[in-house]
Structure formats: C-alpha cells, structure tokens
N, C-alpha and C positions, 0 to 999 in steps of 0.2 A: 404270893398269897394276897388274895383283896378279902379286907373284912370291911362288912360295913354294920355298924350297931347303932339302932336305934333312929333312922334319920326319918326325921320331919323337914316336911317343905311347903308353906303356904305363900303362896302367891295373893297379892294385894289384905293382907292380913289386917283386920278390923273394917274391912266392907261389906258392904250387900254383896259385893261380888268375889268375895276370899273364894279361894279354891284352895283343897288340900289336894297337894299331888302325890307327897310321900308320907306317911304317915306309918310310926315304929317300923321301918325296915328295917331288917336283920338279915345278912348275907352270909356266907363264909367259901369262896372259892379258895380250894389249894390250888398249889403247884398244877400245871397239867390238866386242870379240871376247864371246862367251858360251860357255859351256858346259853342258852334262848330266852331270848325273851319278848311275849309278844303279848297282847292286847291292845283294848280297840283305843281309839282315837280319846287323848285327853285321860289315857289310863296311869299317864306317868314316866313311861320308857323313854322319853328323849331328857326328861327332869332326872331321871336314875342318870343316866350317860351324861350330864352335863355335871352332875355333884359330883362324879366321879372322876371327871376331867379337870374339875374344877372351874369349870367356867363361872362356877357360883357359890356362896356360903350358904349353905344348907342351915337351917333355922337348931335344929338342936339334932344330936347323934356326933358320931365319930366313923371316919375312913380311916381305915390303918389299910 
C-alpha cells in the first residue's frame, strides 16, 4: 500500500522565483492497484516520483 497525505513541495521557497510543485496531495494506492500519471511539463510528476523515492524531503505531508 503507498499512501501519500497531504504533501507540499516548493522549490526555491521565499523567491520571485518559488515554484509549488506539490501542493495538498493526497493519494491512497492498495495492494494491486496501479496508476498513470501524466501532465504537461513542470505539472509536478517527476517531483511526485522523487518524494516518493525519496530522493528528497518533501516540505510538509506524510508517505506511509
């Protein structure tokens, strides 16, 4: 099971140039279940896949 509650991600936070990439996501895959995930460029899906990896601490929410 991946849950994901509530994550926030901003990149350079307190600039002209902050970007929010994740902002309140809320996931919940069971067992067995899959997903797609797609939109355009700069919509966040390689920042979802990297929090999830962990390649990075995600600003507030939880991965269980």
């Amino acid at each position: 099971m991946l849950t994901l509650k509530g994550l926030d991600k901003t990149f350079q936070p307190g600039t002209a140039s902050a970007h929010h990439a994740l902002c309140g996501l809320d996931l919940t895959l069971k067992d067995g279940e899959f997903v797609t995930v797609i939109g355009s460029n700069g919509a966040g899906k390689s920042t979802l896949f990297g929090a999830i990896a962990g390649s990075f601490f995600v600003d507030r929410g939880h991965i269980l």
